[in-house]
Kinemage of the C-alpha trace (Angstrom):
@kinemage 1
@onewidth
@group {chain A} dominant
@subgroup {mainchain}
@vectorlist {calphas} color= white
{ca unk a 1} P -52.497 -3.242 135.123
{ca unk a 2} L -50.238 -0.729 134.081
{ca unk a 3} L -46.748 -2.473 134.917
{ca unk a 4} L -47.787 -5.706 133.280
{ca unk a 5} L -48.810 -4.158 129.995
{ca unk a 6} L -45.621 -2.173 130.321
{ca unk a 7} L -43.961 -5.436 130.567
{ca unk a 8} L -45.676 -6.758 127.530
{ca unk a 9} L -45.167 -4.306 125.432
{ca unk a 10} L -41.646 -4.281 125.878
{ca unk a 11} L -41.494 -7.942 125.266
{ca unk a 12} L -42.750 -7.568 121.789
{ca unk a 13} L -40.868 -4.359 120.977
{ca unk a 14} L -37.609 -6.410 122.165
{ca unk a 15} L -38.662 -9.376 120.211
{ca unk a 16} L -39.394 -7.386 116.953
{ca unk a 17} L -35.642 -5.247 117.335
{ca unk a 18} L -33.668 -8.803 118.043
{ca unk a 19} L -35.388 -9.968 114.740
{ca unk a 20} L -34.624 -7.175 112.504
{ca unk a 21} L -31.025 -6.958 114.069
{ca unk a 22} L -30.483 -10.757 113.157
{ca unk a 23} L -31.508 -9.882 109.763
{ca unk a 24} L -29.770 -7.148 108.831
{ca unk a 25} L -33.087 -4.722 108.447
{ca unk a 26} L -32.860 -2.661 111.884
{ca unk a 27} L -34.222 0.313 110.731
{ca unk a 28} L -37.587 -1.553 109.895
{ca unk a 29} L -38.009 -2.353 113.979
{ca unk a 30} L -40.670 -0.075 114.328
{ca unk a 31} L -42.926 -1.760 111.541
{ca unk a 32} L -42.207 -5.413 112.819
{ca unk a 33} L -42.965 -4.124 116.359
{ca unk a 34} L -46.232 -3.346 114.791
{ca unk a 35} L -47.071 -6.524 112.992
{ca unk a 36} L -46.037 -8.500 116.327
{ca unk a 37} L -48.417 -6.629 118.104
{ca unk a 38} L -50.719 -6.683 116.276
{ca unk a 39} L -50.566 -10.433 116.183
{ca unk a 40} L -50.303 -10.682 119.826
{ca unk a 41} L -53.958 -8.970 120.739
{ca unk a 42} L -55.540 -10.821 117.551
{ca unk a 43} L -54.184 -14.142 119.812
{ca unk a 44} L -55.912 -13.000 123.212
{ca unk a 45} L -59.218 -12.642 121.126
{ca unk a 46} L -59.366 -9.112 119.742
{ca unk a 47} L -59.988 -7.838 116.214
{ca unk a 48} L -57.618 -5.283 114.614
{ca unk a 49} L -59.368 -2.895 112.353
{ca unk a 50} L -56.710 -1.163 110.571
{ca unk a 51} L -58.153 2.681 109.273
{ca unk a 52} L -57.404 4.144 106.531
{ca unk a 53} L -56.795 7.644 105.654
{ca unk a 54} L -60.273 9.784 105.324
{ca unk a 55} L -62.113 6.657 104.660
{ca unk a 56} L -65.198 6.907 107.100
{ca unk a 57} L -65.441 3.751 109.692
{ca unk a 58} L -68.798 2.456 111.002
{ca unk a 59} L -68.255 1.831 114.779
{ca unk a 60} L -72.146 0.758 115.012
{ca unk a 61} L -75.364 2.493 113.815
{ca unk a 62} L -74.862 5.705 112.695
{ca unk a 63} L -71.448 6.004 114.204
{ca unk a 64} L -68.588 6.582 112.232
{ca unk a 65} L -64.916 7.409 113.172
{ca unk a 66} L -62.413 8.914 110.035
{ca unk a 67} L -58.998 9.121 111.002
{ca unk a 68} L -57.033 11.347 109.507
{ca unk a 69} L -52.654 11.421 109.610
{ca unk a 70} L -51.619 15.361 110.529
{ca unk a 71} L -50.226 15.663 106.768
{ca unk a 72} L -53.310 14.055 104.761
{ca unk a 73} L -50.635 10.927 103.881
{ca unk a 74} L -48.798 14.112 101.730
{ca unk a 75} L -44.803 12.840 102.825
{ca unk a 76} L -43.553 16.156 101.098
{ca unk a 77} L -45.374 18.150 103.439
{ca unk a 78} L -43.367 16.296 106.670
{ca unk a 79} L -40.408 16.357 104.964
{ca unk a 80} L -40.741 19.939 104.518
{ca unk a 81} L -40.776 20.716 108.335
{ca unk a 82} L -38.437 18.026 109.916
{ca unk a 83} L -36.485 16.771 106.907
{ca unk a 84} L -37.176 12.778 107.823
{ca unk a 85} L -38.419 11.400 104.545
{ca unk a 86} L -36.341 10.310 101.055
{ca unk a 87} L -37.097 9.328 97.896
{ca unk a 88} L -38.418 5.435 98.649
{ca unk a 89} L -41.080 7.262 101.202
{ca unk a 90} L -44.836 6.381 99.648
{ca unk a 91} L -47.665 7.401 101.945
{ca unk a 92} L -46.979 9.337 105.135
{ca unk a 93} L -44.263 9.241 107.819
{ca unk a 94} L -46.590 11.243 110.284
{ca unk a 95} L -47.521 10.075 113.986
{ca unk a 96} L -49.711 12.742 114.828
{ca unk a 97} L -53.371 12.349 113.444
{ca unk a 98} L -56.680 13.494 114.277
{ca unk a 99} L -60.281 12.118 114.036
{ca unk a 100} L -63.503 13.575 113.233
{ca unk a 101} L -66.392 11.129 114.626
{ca unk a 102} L -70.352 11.474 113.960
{ca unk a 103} L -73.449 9.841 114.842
{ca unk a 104} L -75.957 11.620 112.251
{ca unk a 105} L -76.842 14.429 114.877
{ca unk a 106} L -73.189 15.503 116.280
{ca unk a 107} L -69.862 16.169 114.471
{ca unk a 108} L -66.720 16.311 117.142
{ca unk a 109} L -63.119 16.654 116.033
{ca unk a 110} L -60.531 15.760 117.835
{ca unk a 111} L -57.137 17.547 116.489
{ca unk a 112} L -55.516 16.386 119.849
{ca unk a 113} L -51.510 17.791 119.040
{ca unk a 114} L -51.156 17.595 115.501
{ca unk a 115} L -48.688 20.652 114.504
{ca unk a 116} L -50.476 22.853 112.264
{ca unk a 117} L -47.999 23.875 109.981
{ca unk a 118} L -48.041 20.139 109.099
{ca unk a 119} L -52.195 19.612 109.474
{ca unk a 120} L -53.292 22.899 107.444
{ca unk a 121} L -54.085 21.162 104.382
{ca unk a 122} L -55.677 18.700 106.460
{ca unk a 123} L -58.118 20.574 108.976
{ca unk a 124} L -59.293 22.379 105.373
{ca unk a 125} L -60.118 19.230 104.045
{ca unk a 126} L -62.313 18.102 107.140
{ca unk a 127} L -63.969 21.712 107.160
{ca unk a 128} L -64.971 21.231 103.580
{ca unk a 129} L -66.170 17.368 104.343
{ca unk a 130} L -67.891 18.751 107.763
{ca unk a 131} L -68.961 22.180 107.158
{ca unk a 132} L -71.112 22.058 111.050
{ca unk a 133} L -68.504 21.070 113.185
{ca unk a 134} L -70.336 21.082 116.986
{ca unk a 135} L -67.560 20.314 118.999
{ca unk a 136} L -63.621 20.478 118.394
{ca unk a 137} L -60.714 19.448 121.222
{ca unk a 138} L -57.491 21.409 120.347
{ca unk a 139} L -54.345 21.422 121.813
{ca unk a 140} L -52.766 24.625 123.273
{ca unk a 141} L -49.334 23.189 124.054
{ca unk a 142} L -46.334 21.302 122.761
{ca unk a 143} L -44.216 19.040 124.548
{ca unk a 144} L -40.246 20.038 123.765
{ca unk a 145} L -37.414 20.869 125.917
{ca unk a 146} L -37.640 24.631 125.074
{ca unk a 147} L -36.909 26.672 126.892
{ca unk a 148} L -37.020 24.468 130.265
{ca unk a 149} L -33.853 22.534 129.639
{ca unk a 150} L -31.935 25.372 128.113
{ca unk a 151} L -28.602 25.028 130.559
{ca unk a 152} L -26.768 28.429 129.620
{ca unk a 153} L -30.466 30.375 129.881
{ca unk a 154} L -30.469 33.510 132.283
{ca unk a 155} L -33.394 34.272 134.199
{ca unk a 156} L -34.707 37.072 131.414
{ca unk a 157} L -33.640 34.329 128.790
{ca unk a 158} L -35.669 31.839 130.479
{ca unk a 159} L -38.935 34.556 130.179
{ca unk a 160} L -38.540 35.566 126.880
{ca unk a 161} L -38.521 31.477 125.901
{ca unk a 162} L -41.597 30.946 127.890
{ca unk a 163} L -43.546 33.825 126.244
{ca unk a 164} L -41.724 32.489 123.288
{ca unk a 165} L -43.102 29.080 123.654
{ca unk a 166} L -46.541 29.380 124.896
{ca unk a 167} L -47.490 32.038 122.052
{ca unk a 168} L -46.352 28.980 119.774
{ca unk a 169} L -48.787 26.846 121.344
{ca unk a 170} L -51.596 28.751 121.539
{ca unk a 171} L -50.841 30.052 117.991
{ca unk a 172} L -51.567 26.591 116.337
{ca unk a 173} L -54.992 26.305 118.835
{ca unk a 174} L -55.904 29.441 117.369
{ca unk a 175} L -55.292 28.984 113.653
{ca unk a 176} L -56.577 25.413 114.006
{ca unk a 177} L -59.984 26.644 115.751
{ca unk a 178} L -60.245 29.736 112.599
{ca unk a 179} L -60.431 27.134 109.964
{ca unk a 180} L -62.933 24.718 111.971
{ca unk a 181} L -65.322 27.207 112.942
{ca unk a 182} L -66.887 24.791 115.642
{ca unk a 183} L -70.068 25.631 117.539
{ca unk a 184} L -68.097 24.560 120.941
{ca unk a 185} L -64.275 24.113 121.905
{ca unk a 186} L -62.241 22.505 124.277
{ca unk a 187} L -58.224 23.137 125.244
{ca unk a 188} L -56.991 20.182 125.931
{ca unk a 189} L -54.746 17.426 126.476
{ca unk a 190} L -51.921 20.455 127.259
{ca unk a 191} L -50.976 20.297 131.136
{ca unk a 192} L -48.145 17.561 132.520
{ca unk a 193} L -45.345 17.873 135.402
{ca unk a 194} L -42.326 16.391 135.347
{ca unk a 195} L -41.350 14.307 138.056
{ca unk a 196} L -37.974 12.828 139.249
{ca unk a 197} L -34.623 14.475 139.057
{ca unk a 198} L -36.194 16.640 136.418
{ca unk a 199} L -38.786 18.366 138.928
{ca unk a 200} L -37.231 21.931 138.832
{ca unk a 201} L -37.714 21.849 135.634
{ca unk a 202} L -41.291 23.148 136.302
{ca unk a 203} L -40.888 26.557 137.172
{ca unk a 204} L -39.908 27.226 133.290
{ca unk a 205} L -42.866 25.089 131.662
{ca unk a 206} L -43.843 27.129 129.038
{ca unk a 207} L -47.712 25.906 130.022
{ca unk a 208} L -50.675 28.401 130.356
{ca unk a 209} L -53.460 27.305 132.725
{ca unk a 210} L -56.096 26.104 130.598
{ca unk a 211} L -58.608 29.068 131.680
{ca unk a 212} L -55.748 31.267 130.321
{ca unk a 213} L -55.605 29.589 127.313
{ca unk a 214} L -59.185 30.195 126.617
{ca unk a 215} L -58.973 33.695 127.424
{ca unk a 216} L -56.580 34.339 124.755
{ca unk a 217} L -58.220 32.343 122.357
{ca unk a 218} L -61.119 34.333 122.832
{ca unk a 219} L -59.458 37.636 122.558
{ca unk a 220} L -57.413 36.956 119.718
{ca unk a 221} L -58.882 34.306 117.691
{ca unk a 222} L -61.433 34.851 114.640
{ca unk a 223} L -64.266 32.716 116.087
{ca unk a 224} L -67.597 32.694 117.289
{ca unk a 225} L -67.136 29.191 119.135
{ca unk a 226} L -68.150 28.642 122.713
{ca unk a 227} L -65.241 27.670 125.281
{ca unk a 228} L -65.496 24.381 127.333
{ca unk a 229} L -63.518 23.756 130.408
{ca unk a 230} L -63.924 20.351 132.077
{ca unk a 231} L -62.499 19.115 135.102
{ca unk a 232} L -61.368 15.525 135.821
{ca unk a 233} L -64.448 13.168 135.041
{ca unk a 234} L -66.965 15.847 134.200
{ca unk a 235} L -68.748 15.876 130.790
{ca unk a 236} L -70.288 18.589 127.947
{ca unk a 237} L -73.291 17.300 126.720
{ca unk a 238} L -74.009 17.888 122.764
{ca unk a 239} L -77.344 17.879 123.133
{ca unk a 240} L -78.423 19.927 125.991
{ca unk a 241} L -75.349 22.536 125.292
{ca unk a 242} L -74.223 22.021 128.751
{ca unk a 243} L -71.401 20.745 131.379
{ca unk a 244} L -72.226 18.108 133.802
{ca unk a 245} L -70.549 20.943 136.221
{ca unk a 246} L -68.404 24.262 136.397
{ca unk a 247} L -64.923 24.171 135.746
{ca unk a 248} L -63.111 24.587 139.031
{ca unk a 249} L -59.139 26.006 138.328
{ca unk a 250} L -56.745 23.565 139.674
{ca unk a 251} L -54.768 25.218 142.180
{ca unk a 252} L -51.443 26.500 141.735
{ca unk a 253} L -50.323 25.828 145.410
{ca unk a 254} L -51.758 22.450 144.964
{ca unk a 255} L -50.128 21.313 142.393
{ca unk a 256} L -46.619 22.507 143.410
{ca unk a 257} L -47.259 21.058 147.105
{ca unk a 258} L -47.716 17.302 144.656
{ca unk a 259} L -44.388 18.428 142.517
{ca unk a 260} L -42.351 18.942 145.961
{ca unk a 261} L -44.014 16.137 148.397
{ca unk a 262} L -44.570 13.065 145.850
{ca unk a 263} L -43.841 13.740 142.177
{ca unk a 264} L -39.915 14.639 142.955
{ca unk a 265} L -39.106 11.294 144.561
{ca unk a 266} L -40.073 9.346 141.438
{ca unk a 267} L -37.178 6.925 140.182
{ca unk a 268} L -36.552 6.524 136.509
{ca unk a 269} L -35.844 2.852 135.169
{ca unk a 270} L -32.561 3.838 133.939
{ca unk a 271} L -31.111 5.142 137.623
{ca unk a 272} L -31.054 1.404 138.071
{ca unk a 273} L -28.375 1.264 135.908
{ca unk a 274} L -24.506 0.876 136.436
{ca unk a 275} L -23.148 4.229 135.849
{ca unk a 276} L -20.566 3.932 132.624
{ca unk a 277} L -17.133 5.208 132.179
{ca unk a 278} L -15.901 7.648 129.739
{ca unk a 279} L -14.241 5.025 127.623
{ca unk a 280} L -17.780 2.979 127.459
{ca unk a 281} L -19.731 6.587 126.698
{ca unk a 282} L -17.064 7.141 124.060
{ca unk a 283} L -17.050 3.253 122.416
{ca unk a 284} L -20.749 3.551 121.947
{ca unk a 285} L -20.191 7.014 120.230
{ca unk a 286} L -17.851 5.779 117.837
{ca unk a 287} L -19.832 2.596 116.698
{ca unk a 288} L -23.403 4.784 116.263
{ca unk a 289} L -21.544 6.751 113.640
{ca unk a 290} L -22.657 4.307 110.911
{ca unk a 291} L -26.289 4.108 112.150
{ca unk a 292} L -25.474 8.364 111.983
{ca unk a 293} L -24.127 7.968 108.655
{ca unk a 294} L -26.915 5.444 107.051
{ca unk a 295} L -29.903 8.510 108.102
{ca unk a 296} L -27.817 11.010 106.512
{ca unk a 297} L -27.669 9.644 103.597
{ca unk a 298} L -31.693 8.795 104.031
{ca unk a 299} L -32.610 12.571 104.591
{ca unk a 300} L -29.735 14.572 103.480
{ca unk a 301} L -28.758 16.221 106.262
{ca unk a 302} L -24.673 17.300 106.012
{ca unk a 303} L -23.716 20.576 107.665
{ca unk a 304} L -20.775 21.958 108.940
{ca unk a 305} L -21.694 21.990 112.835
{ca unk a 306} L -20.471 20.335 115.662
{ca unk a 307} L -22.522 17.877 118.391
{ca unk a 308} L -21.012 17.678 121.878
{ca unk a 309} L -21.892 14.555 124.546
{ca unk a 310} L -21.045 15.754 128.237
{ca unk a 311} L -19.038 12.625 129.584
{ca unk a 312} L -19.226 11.553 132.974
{ca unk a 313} L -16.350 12.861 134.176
{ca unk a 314} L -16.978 16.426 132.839
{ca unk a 315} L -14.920 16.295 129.608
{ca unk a 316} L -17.016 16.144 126.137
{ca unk a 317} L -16.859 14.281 123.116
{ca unk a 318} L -17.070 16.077 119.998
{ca unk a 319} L -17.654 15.365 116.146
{ca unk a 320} L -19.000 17.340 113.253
{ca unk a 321} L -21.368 16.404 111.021
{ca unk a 322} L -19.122 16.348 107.363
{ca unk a 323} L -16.186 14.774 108.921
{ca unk a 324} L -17.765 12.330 111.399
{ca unk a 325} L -14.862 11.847 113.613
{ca unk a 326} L -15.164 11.603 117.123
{ca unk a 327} L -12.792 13.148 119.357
{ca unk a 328} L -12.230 13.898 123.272
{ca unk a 329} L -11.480 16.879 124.862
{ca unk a 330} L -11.519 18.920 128.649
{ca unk a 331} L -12.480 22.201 127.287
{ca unk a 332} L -15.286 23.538 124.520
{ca unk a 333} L -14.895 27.543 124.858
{ca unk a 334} L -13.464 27.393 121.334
{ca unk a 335} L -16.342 25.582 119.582
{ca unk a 336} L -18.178 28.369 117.700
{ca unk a 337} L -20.963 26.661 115.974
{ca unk a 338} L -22.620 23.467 118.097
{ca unk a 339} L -25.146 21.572 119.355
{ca unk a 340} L -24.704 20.312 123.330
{ca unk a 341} L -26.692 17.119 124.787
{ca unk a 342} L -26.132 17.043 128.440
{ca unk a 343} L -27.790 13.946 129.969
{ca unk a 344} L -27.755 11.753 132.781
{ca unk a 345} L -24.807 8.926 131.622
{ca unk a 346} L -26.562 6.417 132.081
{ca unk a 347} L -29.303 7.331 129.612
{ca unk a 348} L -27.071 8.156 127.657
{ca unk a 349} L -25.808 4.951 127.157
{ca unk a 350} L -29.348 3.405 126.611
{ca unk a 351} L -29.626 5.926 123.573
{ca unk a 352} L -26.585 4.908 121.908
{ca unk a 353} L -26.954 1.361 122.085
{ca unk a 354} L -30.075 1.934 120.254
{ca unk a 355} L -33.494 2.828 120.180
{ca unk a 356} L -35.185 -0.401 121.890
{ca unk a 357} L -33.115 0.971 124.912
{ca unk a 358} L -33.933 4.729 124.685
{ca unk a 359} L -35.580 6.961 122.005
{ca unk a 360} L -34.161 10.174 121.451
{ca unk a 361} L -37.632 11.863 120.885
{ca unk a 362} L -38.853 10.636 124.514
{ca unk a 363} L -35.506 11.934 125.946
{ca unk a 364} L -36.254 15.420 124.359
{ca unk a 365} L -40.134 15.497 124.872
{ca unk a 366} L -39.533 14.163 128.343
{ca unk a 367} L -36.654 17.204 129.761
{ca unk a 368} L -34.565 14.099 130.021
{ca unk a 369} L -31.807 16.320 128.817
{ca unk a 370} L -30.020 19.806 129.031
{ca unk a 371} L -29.184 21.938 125.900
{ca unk a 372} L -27.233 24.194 124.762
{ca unk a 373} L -26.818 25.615 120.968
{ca unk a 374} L -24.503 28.381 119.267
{ca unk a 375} L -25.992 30.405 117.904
{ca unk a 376} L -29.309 30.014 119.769
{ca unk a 377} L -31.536 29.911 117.083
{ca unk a 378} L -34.455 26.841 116.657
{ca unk a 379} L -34.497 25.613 113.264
């Protein structure tokens, strides 16, 4: 089923960008893509509930699902860590949410990856609406491109970002887990490859093994929770306090034997693609600059600092923030203070035609990309 949905999906999204294009409004894509979907399941038979935020929903009987966005629908608190709201924002701009759902005899909560400098607020709100919380799923990890796709990263570089990285992770499961005090807890949602051209790539995955996840978390975390590790298909049961079976580790060998035999050889759509010139690369850089210009304005982002776009042919294009002129050049030894996007051309030049082609987050969260900053410091 998978392809076809794909296929779908893409229909409407495609539909809903040519419309807001036509009309002038294409920074709205995302919310007509919505309201055409939506549309499109009620017409195959289905009923969209719409939730909203930290109102209870009655699935059926005692069930009840409350959906909660990772900043309690406070904008000022996104803005705050990613600068991406103005002044017009009402409500939140968050993706990430989490759910608490209860049946009169269980309370679970799912935080799944909500940041927790962003959910804080939020996971003390649910404590103080669920003070008995039996069962919370955390996440452990973040998806990002640090410090796998670093490009200029020595091997001793490359450890200290891992250890870097994975404290990060396991940071937020641990301050998340301290607030909700839950009887039982479950890592998860935190393990991935990456497949395709990108499979080396894995050896720097900042990713603990789950079972090392929970050992930290229960040497270092303030709780008196119990740890649950499931394998693929098993179950905890609330009730009876128990697993339908013991966790068995995945095996490291395994899994790399899968990376190396199968998951290397997978084709992304865009290697389909004509590769494009330097000229085309360019062209495409030169007429994003108002789209660039329009969400500077939105968020207030100006800074002297320079962004560099490998081209194919090895030389980079260049432009700085204030000035906003893009320029060409062989060498970039000189450039003191920049930001460097190294990516396969021809994604590249889904990205800058726009985001119905390629989205920028997906290219970073996906290791679609190498980077390289100076100074090296994440902000």
């Amino acid at each position: 089923l998978t392809p076809p949905m794909i296929h779908g999906f893409k229909s409407i999204f495609d539909e809903a960008h040519k419309l807001c294009v036509e009309n002038d409004e294409d920074n709205k894509y995302l919310m007509t893509f919505q309201n055409f979907l939506t549309r499109n399941i009620e017409r195959i038979g289905f009923t969209v509930i719409a939730l909203d935020n930290a109102l209870p929903f009655d699935v059926s009987n005692n069930t009840k699902i409350t959906i909660y966005a990772a900043d309690n629908c406070d904008p000022t608190i996104c803005g705050h860590m990613f600068g991406c709201i103005n002044k017009d924002v009402k409500g939140s701009m968050q993706l990430d949410s989490l759910c608490v759902i209860e049946d009169g005899d269980f309370t679970i909560v799912n935080t799944n990856d909500c940041p927790f400098e962003i959910a804080e607020q939020t996971l003390t709100e649910v404590k103080k609406n669920y003070s008995e919380i039996d069962f919370a799923l955390v996440g452990y990890t973040s998806a990002s491109l640090y410090p796998h796709c670093m490009m200029n990263y020595n091997e001793e570089e490359m450890k200290i970002g891992i250890q870097r990285a994975r404290l990060r992770g396991l940071t937020t499961a641990q301050r998340t887990l301290e607030i909700l005090q839950p009887k039982f807890y479950m890592p998860f949602a935190g393990t991935y490859i990456l497949g395709g051209s990108n499979y080396k790539k894995n050896q720097h995955l900042p990713i603990p093994e789950i079972q090392d996840a929970v050992e930290h978390l229960q040497e270092y975390a303030s709780i008196q929770s119990n740890p649950v590790l499931l394998n693929y298909n098993e179950y905890f049961d609330c009730e009876n306090e128990d697993t339908s079976s013991s966790y068995v580790p995945i095996l490291k060998e395994d899994r790399s034997r899968y990376i190396e035999n199968v998951a290397r050889h997978f084709k992304y759509n865009y290697e389909d693609d004509d590769y494009p010139s330097d000229s085309e690369i360019f062209e495409l850089i030169v007429k994003a600059i108002p789209r660039l210009q329009r969400k500077q304005l939105e968020v207030g982002l100006f800074e002297k600092i320079c962004l560099i776009f490998d081209l194919p042919s090895g030389s980079y294009a260049v432009f700085d923030l204030i000035e906003l002129k893009p320029y060409q050049v062989e060498c970039i030894d000189d450039i003191q203070n920049f930001q460097r996007f190294q990516l396969d051309p021809r994604l590249l030049k889904r990205a800058l035609i726009g985001p119905h082609m390629a989205n920028w987050n997906n290219i970073e969260i996906g290791a679609h990309l190498n980077f390289d900053r100076k100074p090296d410091l994440f902000r």
